[in-house]
Each structure stands twice: as C-alpha cells, then as structure tokens.
C-alpha positions as CSV (number, residue, x, y, z in Angstrom):
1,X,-10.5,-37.7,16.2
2,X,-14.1,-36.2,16.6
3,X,-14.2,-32.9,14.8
4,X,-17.4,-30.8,14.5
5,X,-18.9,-33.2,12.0
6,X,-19.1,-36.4,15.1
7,X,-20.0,-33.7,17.7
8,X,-18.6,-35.3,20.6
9,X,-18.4,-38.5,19.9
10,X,-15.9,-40.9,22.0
11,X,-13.5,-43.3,20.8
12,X,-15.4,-46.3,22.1
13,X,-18.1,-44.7,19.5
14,X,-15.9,-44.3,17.2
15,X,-14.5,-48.1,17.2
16,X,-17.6,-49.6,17.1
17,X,-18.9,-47.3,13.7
18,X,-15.5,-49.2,12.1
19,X,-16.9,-52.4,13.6
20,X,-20.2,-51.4,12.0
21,X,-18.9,-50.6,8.7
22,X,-17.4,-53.6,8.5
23,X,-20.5,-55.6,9.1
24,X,-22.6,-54.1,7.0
25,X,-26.4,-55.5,6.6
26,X,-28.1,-56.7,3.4
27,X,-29.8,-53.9,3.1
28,X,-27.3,-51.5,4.4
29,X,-25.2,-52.4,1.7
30,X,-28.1,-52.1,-0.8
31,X,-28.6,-48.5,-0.1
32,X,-24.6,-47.4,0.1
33,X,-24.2,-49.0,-3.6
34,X,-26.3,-46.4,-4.2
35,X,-25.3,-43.3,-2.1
36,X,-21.4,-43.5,-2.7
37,X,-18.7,-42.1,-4.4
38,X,-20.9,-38.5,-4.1
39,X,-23.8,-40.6,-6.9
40,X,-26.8,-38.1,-5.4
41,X,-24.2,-35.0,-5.9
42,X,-23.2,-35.1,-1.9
43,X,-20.6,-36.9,0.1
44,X,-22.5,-39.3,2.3
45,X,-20.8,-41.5,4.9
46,X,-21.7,-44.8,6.1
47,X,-22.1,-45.8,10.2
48,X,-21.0,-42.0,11.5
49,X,-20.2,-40.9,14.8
50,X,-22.5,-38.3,15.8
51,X,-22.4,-38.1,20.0
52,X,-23.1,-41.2,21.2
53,X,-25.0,-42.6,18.5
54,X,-23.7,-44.0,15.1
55,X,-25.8,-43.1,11.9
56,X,-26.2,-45.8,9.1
57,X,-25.8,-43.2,7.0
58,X,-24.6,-39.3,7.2
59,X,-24.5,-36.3,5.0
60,X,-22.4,-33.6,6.9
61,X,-23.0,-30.6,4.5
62,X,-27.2,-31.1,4.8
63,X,-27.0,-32.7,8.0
64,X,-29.2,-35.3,6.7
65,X,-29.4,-38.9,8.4
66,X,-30.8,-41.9,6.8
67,X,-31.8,-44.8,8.8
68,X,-32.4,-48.1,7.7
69,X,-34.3,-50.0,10.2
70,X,-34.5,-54.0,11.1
71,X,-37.1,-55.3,12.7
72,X,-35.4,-54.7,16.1
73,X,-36.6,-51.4,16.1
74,X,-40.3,-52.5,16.0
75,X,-39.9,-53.4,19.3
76,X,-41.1,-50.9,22.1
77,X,-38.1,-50.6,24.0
78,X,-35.9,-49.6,20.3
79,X,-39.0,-47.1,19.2
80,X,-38.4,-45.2,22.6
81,X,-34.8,-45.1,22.4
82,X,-35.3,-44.3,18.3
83,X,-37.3,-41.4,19.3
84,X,-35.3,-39.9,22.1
85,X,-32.0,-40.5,19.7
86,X,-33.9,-38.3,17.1
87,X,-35.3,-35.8,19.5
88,X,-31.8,-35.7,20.5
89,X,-29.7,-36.3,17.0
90,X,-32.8,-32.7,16.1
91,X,-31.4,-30.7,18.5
92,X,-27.7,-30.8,16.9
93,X,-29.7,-29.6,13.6
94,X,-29.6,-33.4,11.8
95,X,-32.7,-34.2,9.7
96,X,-33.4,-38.0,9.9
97,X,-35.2,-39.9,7.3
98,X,-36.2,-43.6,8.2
99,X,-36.7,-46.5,5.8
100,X,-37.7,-50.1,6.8
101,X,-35.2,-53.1,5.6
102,X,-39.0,-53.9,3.8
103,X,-39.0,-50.9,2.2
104,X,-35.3,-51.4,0.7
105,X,-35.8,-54.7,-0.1
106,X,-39.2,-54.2,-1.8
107,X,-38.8,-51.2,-3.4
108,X,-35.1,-49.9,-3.4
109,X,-35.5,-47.6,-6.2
110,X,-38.9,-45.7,-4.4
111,X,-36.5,-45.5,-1.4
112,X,-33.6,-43.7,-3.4
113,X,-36.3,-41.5,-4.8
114,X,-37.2,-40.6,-1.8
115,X,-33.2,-40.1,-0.3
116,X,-33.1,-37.8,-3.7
117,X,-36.4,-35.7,-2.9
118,X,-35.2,-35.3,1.0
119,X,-31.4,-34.0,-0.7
120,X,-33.1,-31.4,-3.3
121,X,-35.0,-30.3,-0.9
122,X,-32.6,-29.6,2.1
123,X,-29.9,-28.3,-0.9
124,X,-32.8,-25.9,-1.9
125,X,-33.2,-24.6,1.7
126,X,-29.1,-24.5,2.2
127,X,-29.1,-22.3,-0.6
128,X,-31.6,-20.5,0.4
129,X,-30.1,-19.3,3.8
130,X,-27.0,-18.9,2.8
131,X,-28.7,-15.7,0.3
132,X,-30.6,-14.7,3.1
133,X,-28.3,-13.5,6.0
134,X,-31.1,-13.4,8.4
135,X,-32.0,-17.0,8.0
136,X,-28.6,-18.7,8.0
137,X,-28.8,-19.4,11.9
138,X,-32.3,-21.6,11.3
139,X,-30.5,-24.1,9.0
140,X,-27.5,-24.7,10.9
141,X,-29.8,-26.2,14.0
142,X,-32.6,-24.7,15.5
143,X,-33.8,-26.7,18.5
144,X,-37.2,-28.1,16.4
145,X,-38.1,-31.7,16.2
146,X,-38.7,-32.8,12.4
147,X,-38.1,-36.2,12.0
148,X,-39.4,-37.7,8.2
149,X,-40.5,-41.1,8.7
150,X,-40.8,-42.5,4.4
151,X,-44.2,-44.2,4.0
152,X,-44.2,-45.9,0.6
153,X,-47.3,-47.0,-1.2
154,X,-47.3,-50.6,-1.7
155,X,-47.8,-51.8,-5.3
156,X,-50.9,-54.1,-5.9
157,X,-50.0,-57.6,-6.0
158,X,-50.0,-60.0,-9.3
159,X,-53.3,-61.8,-9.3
C-alpha cells in the first residue's frame, strides 16, 4: 500500500486520509473543484499519505503540498506541530504552500492564482534539472527548509 509517493506512511494513516476524504471541509472542497481531473495540467490528490501526516492536497510529480488551514491551526500548540510537520514534510523534498479557509473563502480565484504561479514555477525548475544533469539531485529533495506561506492583499471594502 505505501509506495514511494506516501513515503512510509502506515495503514492507520492511510484509513484515516479515506476517512478525511470523505469529510471534506467547505473549503476543502472549494479548492479540489478546482484542482481535479489534472485542470492546472498536474494530477493532484486530495488528503495523501505522506509519513505520518496526511496532506489536504498532493502533487507527486512537483512534490508540491497545498494546505488549507482552519482556524485550529492559529492556535500555538497546531503552529508548532505545523512547523515541525513542514520542517519535516521539507526534508522528503515536498514544497508546502499554505492558504487560510479566509483566504479561500474570500478570494478563491487569488488563491488558485497563486496554486497556478507555485505549479509554473516548480514545472519550470523540474524542467530545468532534468536538462541539467548536475542539478537533478537538488530538485528531488535537498535537506532545505522553504516553506511558502500565500499572503493575499485584501481588497478595499465598499464604502
């Protein structure tokens, strides 16, 4: 059951991702009516297995991760654990992009724009290791710790 793509991760992991999937939030759902069915030109899965942690949302050929986040993890004790999953999830090579459920709710189409940026961009370096022989090993997972937290301007409200 977990192949390269889950690295490691147990069935218990894996059980809970189908529960997960299942029970999809608001805004969870929001963003994977967007991302499936390869729409941004990459298959992206929804509440992967990757070690012990399950990803909202997974693209296996960039190694990209795209969090959505609840309020929940606004609260100390979930930033730590957030940070030491990415520190962790950065060190198996995944690039992890974070959006707020605010930020999908607010401005869902900013959000995908952002998603499309991050994708373009990680495509453009994929390509660009696999033409240069001596950088392949640096895109499949150097230990560095690059985690993309989205910041999106707020419009002005109506007056």
């Amino acid at each position: 059951m977990a192949t390269s793509m889950h690295f490691r991760a147990s069935k218990t992991i894996f059980q809970y991702a189908e529960t997960l999937r299942k029970n999809m939030t608001q805004t969870e759902k929001i963003i994977w009516e967007r991302l499936s069915k390869n729409q941004l030109g990459v298959k992206v899965r929804r509440q992967h297995p990757i070690e012990s942690y399950i990803a909202d949302f997974y693209c296996h050929e960039l190694k990209l991760i795209i969090e959505i986040d609840g309020e929940i993890h606004s609260l100390k004790e979930n930033r730590e654990y957030d940070i030491n999953r990415d520190v962790t999830l950065n060190d198996v090579g995944m690039e992890i992009i974070r959006f707020t459920n605010n930020q999908v709710i607010n401005g869902t189409e900013q959000v995908m724009e952002e998603i499309k940026k991050k994708i373009e961009e990680l495509k453009r370096a994929r390509l660009r290791s696999l033409q240069n022989p001596r950088l392949r090993r640096g895109f499949r997972g150097t230990t560095k710790i690059r985690i993309v937290t989205a910041t999106i301007a707020k419009p002005p409200s109506p007056l």
